[in-house]
Short mmCIF file of the C-alpha atoms (twelve columns), coordinates in Angstrom:
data_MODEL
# 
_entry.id   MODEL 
# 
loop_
_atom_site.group_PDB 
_atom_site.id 
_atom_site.type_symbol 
_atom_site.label_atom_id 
_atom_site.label_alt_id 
_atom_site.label_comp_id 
_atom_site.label_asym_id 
_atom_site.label_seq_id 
_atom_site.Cartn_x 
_atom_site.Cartn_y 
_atom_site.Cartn_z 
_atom_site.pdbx_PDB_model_num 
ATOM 1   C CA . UNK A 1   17.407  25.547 -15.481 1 
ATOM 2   C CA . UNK A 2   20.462  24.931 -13.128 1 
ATOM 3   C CA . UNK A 3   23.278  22.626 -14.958 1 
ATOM 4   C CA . UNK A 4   22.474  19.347 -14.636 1 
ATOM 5   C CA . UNK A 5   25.544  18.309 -13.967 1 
ATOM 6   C CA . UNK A 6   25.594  20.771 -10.813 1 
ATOM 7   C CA . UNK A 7   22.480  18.565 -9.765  1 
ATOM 8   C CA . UNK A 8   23.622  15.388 -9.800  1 
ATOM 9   C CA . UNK A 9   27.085  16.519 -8.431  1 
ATOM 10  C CA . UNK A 10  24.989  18.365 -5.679  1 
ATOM 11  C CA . UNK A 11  23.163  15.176 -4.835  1 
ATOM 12  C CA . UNK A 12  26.207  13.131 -4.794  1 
ATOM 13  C CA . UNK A 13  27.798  15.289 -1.929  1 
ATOM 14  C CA . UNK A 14  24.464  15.384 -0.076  1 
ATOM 15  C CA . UNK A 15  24.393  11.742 0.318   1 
ATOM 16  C CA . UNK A 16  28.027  11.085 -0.086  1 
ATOM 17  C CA . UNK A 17  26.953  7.976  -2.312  1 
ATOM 18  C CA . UNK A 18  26.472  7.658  -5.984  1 
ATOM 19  C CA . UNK A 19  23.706  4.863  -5.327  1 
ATOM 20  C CA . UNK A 20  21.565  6.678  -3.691  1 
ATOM 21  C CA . UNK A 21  21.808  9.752  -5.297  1 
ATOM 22  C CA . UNK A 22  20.971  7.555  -8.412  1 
ATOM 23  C CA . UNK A 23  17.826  6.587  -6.614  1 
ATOM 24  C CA . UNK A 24  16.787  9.838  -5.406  1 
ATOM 25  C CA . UNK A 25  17.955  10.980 -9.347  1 
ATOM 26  C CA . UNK A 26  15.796  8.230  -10.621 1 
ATOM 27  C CA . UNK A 27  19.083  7.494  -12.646 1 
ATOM 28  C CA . UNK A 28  21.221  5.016  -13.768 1 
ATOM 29  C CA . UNK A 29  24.399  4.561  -11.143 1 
ATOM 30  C CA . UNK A 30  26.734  4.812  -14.904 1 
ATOM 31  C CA . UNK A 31  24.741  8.236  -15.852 1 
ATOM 32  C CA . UNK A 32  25.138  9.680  -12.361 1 
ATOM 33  C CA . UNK A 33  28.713  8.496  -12.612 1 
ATOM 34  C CA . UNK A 34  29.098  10.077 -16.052 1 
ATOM 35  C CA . UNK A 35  28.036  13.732 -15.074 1 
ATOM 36  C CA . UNK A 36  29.720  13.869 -11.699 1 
ATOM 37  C CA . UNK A 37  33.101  13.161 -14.155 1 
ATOM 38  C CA . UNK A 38  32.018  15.647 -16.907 1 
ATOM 39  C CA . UNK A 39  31.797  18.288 -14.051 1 
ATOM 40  C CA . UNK A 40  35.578  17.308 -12.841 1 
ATOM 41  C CA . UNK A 41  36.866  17.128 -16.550 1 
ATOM 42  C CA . UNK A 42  35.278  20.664 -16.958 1 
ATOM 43  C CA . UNK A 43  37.015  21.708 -13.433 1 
ATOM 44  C CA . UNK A 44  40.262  19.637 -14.351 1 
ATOM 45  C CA . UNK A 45  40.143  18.388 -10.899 1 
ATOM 46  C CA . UNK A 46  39.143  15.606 -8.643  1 
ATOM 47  C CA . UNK A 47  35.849  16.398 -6.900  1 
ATOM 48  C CA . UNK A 48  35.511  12.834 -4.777  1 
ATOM 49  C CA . UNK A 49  38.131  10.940 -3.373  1 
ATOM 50  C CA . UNK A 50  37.482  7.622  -4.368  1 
ATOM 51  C CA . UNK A 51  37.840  4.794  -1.916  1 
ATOM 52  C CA . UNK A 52  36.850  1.539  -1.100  1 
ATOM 53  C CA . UNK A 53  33.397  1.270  0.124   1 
ATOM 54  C CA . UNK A 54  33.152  5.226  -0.059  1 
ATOM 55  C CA . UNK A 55  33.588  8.462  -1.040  1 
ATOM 56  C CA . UNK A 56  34.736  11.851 0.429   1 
ATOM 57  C CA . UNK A 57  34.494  15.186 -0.878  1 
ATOM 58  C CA . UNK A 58  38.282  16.512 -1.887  1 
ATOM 59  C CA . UNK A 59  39.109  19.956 -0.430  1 
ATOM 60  C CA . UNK A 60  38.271  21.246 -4.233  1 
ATOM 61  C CA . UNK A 61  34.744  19.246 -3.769  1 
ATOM 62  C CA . UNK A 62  33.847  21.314 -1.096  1 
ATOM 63  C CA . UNK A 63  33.940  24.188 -2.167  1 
ATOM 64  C CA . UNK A 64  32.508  23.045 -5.264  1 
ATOM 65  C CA . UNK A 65  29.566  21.564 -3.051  1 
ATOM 66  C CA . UNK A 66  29.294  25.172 -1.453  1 
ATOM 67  C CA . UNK A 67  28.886  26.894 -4.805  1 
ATOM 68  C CA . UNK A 68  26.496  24.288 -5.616  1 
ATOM 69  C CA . UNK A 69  24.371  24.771 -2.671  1 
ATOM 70  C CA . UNK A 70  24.165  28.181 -3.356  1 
ATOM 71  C CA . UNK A 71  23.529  28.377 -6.972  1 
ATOM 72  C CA . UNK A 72  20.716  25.799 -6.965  1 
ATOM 73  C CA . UNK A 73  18.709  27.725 -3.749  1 
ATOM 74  C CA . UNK A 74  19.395  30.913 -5.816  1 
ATOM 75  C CA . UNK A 75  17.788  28.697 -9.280  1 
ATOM 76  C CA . UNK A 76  14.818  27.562 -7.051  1 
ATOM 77  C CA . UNK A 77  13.669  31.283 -5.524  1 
ATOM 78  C CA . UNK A 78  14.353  32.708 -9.506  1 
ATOM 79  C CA . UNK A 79  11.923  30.424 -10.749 1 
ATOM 80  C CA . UNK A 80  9.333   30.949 -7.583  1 
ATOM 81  C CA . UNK A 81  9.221   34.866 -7.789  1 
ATOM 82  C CA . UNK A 82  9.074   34.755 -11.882 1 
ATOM 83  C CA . UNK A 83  5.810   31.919 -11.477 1 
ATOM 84  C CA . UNK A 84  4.241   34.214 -8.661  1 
ATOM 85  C CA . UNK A 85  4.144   36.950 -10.972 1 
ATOM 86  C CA . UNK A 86  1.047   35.103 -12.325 1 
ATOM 87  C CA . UNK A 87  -0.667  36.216 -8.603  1 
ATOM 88  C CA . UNK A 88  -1.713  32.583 -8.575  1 
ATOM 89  C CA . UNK A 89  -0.776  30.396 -5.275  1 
ATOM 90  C CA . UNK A 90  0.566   27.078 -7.244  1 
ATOM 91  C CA . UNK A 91  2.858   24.593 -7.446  1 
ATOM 92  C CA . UNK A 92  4.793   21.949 -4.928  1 
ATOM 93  C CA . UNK A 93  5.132   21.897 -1.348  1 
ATOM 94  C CA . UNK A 94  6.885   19.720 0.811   1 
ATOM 95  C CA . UNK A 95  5.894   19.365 4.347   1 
ATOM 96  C CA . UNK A 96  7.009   17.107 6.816   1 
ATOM 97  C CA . UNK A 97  5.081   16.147 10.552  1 
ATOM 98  C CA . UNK A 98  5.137   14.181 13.067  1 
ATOM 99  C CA . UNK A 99  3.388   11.369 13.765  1 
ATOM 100 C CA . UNK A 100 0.826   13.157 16.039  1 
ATOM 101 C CA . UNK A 101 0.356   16.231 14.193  1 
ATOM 102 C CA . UNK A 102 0.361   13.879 10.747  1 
ATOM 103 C CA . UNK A 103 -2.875  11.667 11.813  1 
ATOM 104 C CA . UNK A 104 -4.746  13.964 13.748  1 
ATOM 105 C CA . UNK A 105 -4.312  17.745 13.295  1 
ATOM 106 C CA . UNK A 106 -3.122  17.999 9.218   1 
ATOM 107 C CA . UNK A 107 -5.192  15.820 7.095   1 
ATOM 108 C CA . UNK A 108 -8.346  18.404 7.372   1 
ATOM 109 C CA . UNK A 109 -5.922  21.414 7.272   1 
ATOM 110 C CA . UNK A 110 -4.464  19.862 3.493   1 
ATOM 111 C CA . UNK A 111 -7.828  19.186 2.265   1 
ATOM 112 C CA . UNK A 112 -9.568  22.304 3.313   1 
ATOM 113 C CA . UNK A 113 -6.005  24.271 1.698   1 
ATOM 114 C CA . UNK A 114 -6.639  22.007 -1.337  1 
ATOM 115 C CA . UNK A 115 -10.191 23.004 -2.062  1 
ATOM 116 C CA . UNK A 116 -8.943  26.524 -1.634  1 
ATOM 117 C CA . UNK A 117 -5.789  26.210 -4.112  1 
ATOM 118 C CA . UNK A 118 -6.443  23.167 -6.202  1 
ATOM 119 C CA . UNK A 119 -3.402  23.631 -8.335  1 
ATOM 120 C CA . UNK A 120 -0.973  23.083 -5.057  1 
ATOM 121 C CA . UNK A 121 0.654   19.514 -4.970  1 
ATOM 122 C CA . UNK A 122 1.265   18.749 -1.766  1 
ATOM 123 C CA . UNK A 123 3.606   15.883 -0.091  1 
ATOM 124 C CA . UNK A 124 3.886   15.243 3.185   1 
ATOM 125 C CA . UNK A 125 7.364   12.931 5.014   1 
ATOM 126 C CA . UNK A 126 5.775   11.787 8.547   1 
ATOM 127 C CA . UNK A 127 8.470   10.668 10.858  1 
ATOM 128 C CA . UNK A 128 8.737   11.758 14.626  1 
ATOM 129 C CA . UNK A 129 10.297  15.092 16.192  1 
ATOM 130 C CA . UNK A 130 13.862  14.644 15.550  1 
ATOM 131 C CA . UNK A 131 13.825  13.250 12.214  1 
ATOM 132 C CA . UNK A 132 11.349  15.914 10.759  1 
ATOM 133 C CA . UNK A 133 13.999  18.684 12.679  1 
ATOM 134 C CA . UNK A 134 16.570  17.068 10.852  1 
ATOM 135 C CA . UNK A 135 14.985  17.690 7.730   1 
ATOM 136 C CA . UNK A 136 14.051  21.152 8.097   1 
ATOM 137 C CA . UNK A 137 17.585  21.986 8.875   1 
ATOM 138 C CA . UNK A 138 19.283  19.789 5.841   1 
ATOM 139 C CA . UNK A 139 16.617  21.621 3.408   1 
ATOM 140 C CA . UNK A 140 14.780  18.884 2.619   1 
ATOM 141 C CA . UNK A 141 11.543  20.990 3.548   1 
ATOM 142 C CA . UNK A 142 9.475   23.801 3.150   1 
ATOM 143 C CA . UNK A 143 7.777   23.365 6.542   1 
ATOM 144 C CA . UNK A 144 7.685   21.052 9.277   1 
ATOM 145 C CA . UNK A 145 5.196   20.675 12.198  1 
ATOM 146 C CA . UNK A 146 6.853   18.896 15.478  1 
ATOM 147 C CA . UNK A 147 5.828   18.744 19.038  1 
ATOM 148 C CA . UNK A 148 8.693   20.401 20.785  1 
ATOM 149 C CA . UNK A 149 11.019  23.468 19.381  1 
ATOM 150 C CA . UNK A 150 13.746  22.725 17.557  1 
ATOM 151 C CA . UNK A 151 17.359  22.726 18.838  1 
ATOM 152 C CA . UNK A 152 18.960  23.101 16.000  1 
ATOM 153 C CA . UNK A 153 20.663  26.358 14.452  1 
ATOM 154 C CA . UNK A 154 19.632  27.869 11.542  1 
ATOM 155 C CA . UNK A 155 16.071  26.233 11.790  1 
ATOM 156 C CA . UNK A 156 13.407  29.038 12.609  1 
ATOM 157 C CA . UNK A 157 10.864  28.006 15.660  1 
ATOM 158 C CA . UNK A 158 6.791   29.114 15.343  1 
ATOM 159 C CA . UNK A 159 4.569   28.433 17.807  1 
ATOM 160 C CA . UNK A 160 1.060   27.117 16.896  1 
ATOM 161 C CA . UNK A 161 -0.969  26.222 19.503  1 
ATOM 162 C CA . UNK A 162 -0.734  24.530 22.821  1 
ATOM 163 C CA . UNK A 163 -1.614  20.826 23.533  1 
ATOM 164 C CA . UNK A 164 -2.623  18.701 26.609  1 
ATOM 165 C CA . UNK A 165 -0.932  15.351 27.070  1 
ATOM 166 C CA . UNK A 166 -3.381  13.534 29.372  1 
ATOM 167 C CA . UNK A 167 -3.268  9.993  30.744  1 
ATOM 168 C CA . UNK A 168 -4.692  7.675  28.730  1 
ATOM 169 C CA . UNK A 169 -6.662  4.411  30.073  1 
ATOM 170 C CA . UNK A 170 -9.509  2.104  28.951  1 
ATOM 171 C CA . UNK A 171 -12.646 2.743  31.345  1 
ATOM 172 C CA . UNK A 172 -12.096 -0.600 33.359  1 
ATOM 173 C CA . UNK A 173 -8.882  0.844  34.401  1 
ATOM 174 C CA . UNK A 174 -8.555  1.530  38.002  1 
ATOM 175 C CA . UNK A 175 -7.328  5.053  37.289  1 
ATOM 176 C CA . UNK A 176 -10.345 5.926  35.135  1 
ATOM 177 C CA . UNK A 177 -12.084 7.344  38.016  1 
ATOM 178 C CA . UNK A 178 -9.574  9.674  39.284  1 
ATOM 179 C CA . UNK A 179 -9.681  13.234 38.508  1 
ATOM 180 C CA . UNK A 180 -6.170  13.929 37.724  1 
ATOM 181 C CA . UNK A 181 -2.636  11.611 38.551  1 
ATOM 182 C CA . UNK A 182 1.242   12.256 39.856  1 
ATOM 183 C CA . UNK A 183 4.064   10.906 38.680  1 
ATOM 184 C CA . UNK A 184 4.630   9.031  41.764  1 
ATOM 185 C CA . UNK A 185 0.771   7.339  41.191  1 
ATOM 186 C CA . UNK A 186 2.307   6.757  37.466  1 
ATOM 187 C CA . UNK A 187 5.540   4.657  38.563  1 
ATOM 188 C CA . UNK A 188 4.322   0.956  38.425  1 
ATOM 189 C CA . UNK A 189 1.498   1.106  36.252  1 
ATOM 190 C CA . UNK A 190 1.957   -0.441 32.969  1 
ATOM 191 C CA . UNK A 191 2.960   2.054  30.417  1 
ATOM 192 C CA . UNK A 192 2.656   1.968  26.857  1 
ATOM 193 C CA . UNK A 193 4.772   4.545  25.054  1 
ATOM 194 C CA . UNK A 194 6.155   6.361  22.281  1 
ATOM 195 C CA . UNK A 195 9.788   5.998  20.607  1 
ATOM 196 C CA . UNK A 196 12.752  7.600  21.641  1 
ATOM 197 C CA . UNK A 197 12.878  10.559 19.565  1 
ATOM 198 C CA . UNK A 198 9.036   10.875 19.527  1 
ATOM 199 C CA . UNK A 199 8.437   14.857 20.882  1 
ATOM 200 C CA . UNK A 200 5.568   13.154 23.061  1 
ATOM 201 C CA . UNK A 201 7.908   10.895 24.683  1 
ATOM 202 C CA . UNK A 202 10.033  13.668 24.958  1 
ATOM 203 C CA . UNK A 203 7.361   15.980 27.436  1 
ATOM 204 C CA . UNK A 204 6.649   12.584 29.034  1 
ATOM 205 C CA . UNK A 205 10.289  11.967 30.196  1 
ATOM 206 C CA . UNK A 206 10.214  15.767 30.995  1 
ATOM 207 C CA . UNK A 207 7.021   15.213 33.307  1 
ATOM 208 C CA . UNK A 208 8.344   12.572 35.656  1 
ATOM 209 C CA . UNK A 209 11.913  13.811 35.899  1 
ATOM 210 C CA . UNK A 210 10.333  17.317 37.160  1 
ATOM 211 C CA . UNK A 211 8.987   14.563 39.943  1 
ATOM 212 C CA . UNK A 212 11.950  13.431 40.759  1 
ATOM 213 C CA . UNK A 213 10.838  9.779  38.367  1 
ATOM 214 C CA . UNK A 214 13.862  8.770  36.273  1 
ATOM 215 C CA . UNK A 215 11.899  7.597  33.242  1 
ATOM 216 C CA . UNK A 216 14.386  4.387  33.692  1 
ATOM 217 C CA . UNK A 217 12.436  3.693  36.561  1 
ATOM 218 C CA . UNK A 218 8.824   3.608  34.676  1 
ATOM 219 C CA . UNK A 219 7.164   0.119  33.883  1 
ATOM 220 C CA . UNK A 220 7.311   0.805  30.604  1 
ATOM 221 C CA . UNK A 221 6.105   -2.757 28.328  1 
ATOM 222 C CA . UNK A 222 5.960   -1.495 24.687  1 
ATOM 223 C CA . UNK A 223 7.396   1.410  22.686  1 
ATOM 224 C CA . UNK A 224 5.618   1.708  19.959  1 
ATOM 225 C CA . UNK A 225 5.561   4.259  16.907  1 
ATOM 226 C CA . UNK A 226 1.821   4.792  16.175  1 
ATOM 227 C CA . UNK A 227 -0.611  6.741  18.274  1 
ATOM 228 C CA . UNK A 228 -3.179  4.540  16.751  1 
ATOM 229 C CA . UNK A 229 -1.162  1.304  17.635  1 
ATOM 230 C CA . UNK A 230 -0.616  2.418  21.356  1 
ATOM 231 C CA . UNK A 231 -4.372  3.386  21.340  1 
ATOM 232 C CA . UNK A 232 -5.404  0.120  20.445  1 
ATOM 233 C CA . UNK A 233 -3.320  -1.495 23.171  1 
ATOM 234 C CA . UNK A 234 -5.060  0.524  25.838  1 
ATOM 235 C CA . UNK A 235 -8.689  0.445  24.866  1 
ATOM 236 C CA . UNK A 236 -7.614  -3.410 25.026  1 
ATOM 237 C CA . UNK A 237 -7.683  -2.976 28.676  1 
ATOM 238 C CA . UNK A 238 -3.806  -3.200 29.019  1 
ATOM 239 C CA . UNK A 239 -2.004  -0.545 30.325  1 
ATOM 240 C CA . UNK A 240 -1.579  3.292  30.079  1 
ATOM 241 C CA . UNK A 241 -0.389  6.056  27.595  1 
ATOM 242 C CA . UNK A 242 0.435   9.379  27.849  1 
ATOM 243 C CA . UNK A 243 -0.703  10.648 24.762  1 
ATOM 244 C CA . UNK A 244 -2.184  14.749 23.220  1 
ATOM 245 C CA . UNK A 245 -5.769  15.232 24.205  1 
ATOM 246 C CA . UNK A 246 -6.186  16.024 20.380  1 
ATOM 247 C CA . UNK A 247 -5.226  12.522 19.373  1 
ATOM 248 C CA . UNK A 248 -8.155  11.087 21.340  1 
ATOM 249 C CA . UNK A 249 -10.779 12.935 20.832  1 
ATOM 250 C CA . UNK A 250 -12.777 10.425 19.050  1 
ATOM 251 C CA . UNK A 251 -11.980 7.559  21.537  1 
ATOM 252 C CA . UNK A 252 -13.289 9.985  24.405  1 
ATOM 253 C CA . UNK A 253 -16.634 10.734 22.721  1 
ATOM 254 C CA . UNK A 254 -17.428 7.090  21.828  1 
ATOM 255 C CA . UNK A 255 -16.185 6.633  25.540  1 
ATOM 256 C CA . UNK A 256 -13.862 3.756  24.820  1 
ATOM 257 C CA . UNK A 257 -10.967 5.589  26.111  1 
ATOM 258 C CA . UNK A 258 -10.790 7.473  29.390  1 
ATOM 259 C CA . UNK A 259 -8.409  10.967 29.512  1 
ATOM 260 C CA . UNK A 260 -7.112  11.415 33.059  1 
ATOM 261 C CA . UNK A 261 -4.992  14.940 33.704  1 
ATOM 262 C CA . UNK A 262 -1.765  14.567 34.683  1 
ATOM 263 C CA . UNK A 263 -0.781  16.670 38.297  1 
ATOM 264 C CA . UNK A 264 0.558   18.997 37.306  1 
ATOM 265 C CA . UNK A 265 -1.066  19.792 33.999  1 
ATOM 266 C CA . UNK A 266 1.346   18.711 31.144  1 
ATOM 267 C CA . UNK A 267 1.079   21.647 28.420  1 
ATOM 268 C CA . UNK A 268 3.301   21.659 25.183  1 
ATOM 269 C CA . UNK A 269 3.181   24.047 22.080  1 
ATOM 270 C CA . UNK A 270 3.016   22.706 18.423  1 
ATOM 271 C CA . UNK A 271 5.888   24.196 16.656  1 
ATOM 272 C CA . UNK A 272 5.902   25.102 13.438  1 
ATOM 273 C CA . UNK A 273 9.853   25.048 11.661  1 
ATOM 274 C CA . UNK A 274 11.583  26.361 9.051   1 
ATOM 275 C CA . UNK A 275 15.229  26.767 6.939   1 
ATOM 276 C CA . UNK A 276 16.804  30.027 7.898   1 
ATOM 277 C CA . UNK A 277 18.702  29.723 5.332   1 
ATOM 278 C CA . UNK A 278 16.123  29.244 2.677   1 
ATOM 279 C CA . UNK A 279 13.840  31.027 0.673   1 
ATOM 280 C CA . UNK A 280 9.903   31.519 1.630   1 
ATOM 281 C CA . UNK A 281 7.735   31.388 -1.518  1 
ATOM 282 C CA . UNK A 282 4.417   33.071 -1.709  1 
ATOM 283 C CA . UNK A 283 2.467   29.538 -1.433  1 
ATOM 284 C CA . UNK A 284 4.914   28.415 1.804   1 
ATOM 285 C CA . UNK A 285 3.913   31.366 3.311   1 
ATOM 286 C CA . UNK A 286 0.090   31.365 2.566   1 
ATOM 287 C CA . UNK A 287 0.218   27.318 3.880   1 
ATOM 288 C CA . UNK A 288 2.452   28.294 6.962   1 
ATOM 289 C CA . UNK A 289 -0.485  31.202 7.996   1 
ATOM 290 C CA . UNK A 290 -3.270  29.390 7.345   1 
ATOM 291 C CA . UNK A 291 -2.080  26.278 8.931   1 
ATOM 292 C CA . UNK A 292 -1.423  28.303 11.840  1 
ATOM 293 C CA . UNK A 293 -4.577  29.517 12.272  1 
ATOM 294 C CA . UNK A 294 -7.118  26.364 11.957  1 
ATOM 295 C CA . UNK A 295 -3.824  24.730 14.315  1 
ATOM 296 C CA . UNK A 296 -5.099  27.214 17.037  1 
ATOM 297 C CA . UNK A 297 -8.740  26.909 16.447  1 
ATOM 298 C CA . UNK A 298 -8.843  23.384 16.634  1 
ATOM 299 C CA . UNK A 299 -6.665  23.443 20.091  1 
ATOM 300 C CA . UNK A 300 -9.551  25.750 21.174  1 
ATOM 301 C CA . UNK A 301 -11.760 22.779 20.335  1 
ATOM 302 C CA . UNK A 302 -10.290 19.652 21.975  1 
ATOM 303 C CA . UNK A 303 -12.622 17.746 24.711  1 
ATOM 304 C CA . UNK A 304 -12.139 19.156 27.962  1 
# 
């Protein structure tokens, strides 16, 4: 119900690009171009300052953009509370997770949620820690799930449940028989690891620097973003991961994979994040308990 001209302008200022809002728009680059002029011709003033290979919001842009921002938040919650009226938990959510949380933890949550509310549509953006953080706080999402707290302002921390990271090697691994392993017993072994950015490289680097281990010093021979690549790579015989107990449980019941605790225990808490800024419908807040809740009864669950 918002203008649409308010829309498109909003989107232009979000991405500071009238290509890409034109993409995200699934418009034309002329029609975006059009309405961003009809709002300026209604304001009888220059919104963008043209240049080059850019654009820049003019002082009157901004505080156009702040109106905007404002006015389209306030649209969205009007047209939330008026549909909850009909009691009924319906309609889009967007959730964003990392990688982790994404493979291993959500996919049952959204399909048990789904055969409780079939008329939800549900998307999900997977991306690691700091993008999905990022996110939240731009208000790109209703929810997301990451494994650290966030460290932004005006994005609202939850804690979910706590997770192991563990040591991670095929059986034939001379570390497979151990009970638990330092830092110091970690140094020069071959690691395979997460991306910067990842939340479970994150705890990692966290581990060994508690042990006085710069994480510049580690042997590390592949970064890789997939918990199912990295897997692979170790049940292959080469190397180690540190990696969430939950992520493995399969691998450790077929026995292909070996989980070694790390000394001392690595614990971290899922974290469940939100806009502070941004309105909580009915059906965010139904997901955001409910996920909550099978989160901490599947922690309770994990192999020991």
């Amino acid at each position: 119900m918002a203008d649409r001209r308010l829309q498109v302008f909003h989107c232009v200022a979000k991405q500071l690009s009238f290509t890409k809002a034109a993409e995200l728009l699934c418009m034309t680059q002329p029609a975006v171009t059009f309405q961003v002029k009809q709002l300026e011709e209604h304001f009888n003033t220059r919104l963008f300052e043209r240049k080059r290979m850019s654009i820049e919001l003019t002082p009157a842009g901004k505080l156009a953009f702040d109106y905007a921002e404002r006015i389209l938040l306030m649209n969205e919650e009007m047209q939330v509370r008026v549909g909850e009226l009909s009691a009924e938990v319906s309609g889009p959510l967007q959730l964003g997770a990392s990688t982790t949380i994404a493979e291993f933890i959500l996919p049952r949550i959204l399909g048990e949620f789904k055969a409780l509310y079939p008329q939800v549509q549900t998307q999900m953006f997977v991306a690691n820690s700091e993008i999905i953080e990022n996110r939240v706080a731009q208000l790109n999402l209703d929810l997301g799930f990451v494994e650290s707290p966030s460290h932004l302002p005006h994005v609202l921390t939850q804690v979910c449940c706590q997770d192991e990271l563990v040591a991670i090697c095929a059986p034939s691994h001379r570390l497979a028989r151990l009970m638990a392993v330092d830092a110091q017993e970690l140094r020069l072994e071959p690691i395979v690891s997460r991306e910067s950015g990842s939340g479970t490289r994150e705890f990692a680097d966290q581990f060994f620097r508690a042990s006085n281990v710069a994480p510049e010093e580690l042997n590390i021979v592949m970064e890789l973003g997939s918990p199912e690549a990295i897997k692979g790579v170790i049940e292959s015989g080469w190397g180690l991961g540190i990696m969430s107990k939950i992520s493995v449980a399969k691998e450790l019941q077929l026995g292909t994979l070996v989980a070694v605790a790390l000394k001392p225990r690595l614990m971290r808490e899922f974290s469940l994040l939100s806009p502070s800024g941004k309105f909580r419908s009915r059906l965010v807040n139904v997901f955001a308990e409910y996920a909550m809740k099978r989160m901490r009864s599947m922690a309770s669950q994990a192999p020991q």
